[in-house]
C-alpha positions as CSV (number, residue, x, y, z in Angstrom):
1,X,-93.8,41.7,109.8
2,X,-91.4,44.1,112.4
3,X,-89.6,46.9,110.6
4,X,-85.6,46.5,110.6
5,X,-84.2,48.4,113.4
6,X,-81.4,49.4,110.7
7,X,-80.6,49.5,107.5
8,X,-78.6,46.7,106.4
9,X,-76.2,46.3,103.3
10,X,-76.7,42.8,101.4
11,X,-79.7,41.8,102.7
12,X,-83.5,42.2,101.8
13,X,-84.9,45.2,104.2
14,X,-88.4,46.1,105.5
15,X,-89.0,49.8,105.9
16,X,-91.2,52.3,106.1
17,X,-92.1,55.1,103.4
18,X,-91.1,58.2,105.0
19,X,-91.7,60.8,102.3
20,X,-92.3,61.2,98.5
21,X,-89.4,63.4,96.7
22,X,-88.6,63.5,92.8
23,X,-86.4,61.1,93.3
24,X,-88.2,58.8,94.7
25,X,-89.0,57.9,98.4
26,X,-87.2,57.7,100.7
27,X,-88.0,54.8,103.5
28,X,-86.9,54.6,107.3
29,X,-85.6,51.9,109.4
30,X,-86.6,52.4,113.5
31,X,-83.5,53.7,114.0
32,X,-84.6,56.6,111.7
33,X,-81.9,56.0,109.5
34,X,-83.5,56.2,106.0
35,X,-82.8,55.5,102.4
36,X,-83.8,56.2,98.5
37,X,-86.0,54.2,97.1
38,X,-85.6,55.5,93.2
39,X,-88.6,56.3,91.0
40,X,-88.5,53.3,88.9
41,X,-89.0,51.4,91.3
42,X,-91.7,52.8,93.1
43,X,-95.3,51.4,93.3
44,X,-98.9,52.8,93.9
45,X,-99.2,50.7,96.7
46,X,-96.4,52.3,98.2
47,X,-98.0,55.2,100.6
48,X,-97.0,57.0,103.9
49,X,-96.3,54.4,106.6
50,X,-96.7,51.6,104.5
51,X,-94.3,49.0,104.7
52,X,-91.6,47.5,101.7
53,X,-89.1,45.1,101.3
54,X,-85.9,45.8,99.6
55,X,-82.3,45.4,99.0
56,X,-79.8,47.4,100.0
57,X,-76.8,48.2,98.0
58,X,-74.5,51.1,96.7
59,X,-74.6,52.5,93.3
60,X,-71.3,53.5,91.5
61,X,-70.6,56.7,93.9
62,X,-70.5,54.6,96.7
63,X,-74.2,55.8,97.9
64,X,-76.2,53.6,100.0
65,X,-79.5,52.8,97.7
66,X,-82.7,50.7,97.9
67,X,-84.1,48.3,94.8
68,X,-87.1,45.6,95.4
69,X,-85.4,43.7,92.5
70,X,-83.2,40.6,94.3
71,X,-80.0,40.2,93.4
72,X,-78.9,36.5,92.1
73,X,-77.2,36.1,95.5
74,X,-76.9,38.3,98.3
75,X,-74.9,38.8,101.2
76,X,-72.4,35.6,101.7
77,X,-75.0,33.6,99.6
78,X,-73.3,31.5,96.6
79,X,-74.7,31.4,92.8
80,X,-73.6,31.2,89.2
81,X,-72.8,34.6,87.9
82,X,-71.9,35.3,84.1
83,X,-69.2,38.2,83.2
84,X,-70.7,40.8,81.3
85,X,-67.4,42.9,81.6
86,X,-63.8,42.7,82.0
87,X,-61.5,46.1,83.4
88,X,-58.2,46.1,84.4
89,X,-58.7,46.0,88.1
90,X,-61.6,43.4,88.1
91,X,-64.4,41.7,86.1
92,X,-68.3,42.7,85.8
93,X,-70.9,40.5,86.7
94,X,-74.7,40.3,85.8
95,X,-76.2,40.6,89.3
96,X,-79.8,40.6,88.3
97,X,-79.4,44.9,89.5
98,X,-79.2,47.8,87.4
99,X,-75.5,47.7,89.2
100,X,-73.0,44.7,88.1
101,X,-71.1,42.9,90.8
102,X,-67.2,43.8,90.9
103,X,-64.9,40.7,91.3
104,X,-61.6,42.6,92.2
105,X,-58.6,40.6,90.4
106,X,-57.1,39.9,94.2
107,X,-60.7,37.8,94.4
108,X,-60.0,35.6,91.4
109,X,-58.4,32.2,90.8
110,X,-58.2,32.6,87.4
111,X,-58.6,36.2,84.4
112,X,-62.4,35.9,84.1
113,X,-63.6,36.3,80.3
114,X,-67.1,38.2,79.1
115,X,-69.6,35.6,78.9
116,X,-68.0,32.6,80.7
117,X,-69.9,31.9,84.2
118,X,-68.1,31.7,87.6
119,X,-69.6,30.3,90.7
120,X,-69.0,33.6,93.3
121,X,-69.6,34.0,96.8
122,X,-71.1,37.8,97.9
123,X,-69.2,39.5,100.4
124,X,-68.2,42.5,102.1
125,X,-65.2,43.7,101.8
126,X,-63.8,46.0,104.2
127,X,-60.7,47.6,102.6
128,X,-63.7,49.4,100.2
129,X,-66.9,49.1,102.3
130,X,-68.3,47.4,99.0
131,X,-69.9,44.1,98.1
132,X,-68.0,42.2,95.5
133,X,-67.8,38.7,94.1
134,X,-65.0,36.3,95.0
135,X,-64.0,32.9,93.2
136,X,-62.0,32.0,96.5
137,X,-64.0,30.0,98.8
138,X,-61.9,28.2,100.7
139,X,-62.0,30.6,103.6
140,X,-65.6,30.4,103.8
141,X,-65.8,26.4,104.1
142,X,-65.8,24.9,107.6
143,X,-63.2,22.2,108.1
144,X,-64.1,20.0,111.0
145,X,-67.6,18.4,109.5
146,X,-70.2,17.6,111.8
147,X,-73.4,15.0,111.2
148,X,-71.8,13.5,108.5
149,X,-70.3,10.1,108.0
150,X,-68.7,7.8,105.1
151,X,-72.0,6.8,103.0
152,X,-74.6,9.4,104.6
153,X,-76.3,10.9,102.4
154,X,-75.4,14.8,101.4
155,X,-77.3,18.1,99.6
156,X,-74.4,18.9,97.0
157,X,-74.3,22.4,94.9
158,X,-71.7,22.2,92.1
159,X,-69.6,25.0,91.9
160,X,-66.5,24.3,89.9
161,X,-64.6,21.7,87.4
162,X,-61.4,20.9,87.7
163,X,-58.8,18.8,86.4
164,X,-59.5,16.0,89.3
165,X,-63.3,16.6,89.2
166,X,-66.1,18.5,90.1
167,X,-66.0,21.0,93.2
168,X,-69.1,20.9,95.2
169,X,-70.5,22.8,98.4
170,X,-72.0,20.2,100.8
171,X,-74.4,21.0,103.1
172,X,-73.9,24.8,102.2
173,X,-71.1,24.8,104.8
174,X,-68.4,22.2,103.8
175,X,-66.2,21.8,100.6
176,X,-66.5,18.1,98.4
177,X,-65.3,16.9,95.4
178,X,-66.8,14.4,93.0
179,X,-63.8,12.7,91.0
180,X,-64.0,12.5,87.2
181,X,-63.5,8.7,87.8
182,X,-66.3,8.0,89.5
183,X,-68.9,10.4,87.4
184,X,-70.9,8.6,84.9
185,X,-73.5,11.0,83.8
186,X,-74.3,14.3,83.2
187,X,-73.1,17.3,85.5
188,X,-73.5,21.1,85.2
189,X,-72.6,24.0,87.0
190,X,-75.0,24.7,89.3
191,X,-76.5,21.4,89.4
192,X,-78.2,20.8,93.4
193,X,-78.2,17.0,93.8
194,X,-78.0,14.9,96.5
195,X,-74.8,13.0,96.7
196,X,-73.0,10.2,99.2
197,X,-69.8,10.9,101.1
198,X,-67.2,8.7,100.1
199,X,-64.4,9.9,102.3
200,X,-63.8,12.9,104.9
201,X,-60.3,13.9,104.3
202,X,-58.0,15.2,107.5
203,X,-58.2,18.8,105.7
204,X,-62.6,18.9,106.3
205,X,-62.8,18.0,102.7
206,X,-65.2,15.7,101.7
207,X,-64.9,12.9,98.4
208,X,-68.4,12.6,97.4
209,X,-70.0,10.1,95.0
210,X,-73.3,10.4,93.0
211,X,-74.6,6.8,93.7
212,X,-74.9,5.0,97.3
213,X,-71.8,3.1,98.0
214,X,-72.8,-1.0,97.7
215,X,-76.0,-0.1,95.7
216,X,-75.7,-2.2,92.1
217,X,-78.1,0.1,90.5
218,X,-79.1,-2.3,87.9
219,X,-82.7,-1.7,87.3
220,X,-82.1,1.8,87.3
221,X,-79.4,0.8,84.5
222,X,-80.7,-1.3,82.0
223,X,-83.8,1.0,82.2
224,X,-81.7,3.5,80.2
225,X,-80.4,1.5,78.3
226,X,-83.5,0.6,77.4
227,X,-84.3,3.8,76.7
228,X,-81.6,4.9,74.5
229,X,-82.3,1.8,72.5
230,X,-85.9,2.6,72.1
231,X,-84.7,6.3,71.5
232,X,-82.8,4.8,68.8
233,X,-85.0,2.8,66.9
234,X,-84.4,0.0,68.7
235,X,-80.7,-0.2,67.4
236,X,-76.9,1.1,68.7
237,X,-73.8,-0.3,67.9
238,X,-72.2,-1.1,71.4
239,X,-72.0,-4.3,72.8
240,X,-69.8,-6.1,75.9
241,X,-66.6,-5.1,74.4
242,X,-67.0,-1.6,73.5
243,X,-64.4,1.1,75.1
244,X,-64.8,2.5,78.9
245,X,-65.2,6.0,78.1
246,X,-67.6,5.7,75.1
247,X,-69.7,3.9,77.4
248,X,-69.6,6.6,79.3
249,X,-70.0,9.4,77.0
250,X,-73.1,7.5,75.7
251,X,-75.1,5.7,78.4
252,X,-73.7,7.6,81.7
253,X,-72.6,4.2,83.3
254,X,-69.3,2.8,83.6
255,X,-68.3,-0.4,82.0
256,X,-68.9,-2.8,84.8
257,X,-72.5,-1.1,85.2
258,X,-72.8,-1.4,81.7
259,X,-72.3,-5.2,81.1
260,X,-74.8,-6.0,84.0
261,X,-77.6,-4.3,82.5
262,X,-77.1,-5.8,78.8
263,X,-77.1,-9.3,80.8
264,X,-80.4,-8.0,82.5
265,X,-81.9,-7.6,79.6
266,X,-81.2,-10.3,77.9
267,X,-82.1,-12.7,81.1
268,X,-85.6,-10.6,80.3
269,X,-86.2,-10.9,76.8
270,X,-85.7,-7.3,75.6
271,X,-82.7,-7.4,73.7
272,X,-80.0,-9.4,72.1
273,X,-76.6,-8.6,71.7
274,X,-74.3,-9.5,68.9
275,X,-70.9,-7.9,67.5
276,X,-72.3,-5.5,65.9
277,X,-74.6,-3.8,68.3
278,X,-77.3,-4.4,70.7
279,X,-80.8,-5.4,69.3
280,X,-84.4,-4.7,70.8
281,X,-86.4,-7.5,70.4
282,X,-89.9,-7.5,68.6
């Protein structure tokens, strides 16, 4: 492990102990550049010319400061931040510090409100010389995609909902979106999921869809269904005419999906379906 030739803001640091103070100690990069390391978070372990790993930030006068907690995201890392406080020039956000993360109003797309969670990007930003939170990504996506190809598969990170779908980052580099349409179970903030590229627009954007294009998914199917029945005792009152979106709702599958797997499991013995539900069979 090589000690950090300087001290760097955002980032986890190695560095040396220096000297013991009453604040705390203070540790040195090679360029002899050095830093507080406050009481609190100080260590036996930690003795002359020993080396720690830390984070380095600024506390509320603007002084640079060392922690060994990690942040929830750090330097142009992405993660899902709750607001803890609202101010006139900005929101609050729990950053897993003693010190909040500022989202400045100029970096949001919408007022944030205490307790909601945003998905935020850390950056620098050089008209303070701070780290801050920003909901606007779209600088930070790159636009001509690379390696990827209608149907390849794709690591997604879901970031946002919106009124078309769900906002994703794909391949922590490019910017996707999963349409409400084509979503048939469950999906968080958050979620990391591997996903299938539908479409790669002119803009860099990429449509993304859950399941692998041309894959039926039947088995996969009627086993939950299956499973919601047994779940059920054996009993749920749907059947080849029930709505779309209650299908939905309920099993995660769309309609079409849906009718396969009831005849699935009927061709195999394990249910019967009638008008007023579907049936396990003894």
């Amino acid at each position: 492990m090589q000690l950090s030739k300087h001290l760097t803001l955002g980032v986890m640091n190695t560095l040396r102990v220096d000297r013991d103070t009453a604040p705390g100690l203070y540790l040195m990069a090679e360029d002899e550049q050095d830093v507080l390391l406050p009481g609190q978070y100080v260590t036996e372990d930690m003795v002359q010319d020993s080396l720690v790993e830390v984070f380095l930030y600024t506390d509320s006068e603007d002084r640079l400061v060392a922690t060994t907690l990690k942040p929830h995201a750090m330097l142009d890392e992405f993660a899902l931040f709750e607001v803890v406080d609202v101010a006139p020039f900005g929101a609050f956000m729990d950053w897993g510090l003693t010190k909040d993360l500022l989202v400045p109003n100029m970096f949001q797309k919408t007022p944030f409100q205490v307790g909601e969670k945003r998905y935020l990007k850390v950056v620098y930003d050089e008209r303070t010389h701070r780290l801050v939170g920003t909901e606007k990504l779209g600088d930070f996506f790159q636009r001509r995609v690379k390696g990827l190809t209608p149907n390849k598969e794709a690591k997604i990170l879901v970031i946002s909902k919106t009124p078309l779908g769900f906002k994703c980052i794909v391949e922590d580099k490019y910017e996707g979106l999963i349409y409400h349409s084509d979503i048939f179970e469950n999906i968080e903030l958050g979620d990391e999921r591997v996903a299938y590229v539908k479409t790669i627009r002119k803009d860099g954007n990429i449509d993304l869809v859950l399941r692998k294009p041309g894959s039926k998914n039947s088995g996969d199917s009627a086993d939950k269904v299956l499973k919601l029945l047994q779940q059920n005792n054996g009993i749920m009152p749907y059947n080849y005419k029930s709505d779309s979106e209650l299908i939905k709702d309920v099993f995660g599958l769309s309609k079409k999906d849906f009718k396969r797997s009831l005849t699935k499991l009927q061709e195999m013995n394990k249910i019967t379906v009638k008008d007023t539900g579907i049936y396990i069979k003894e």
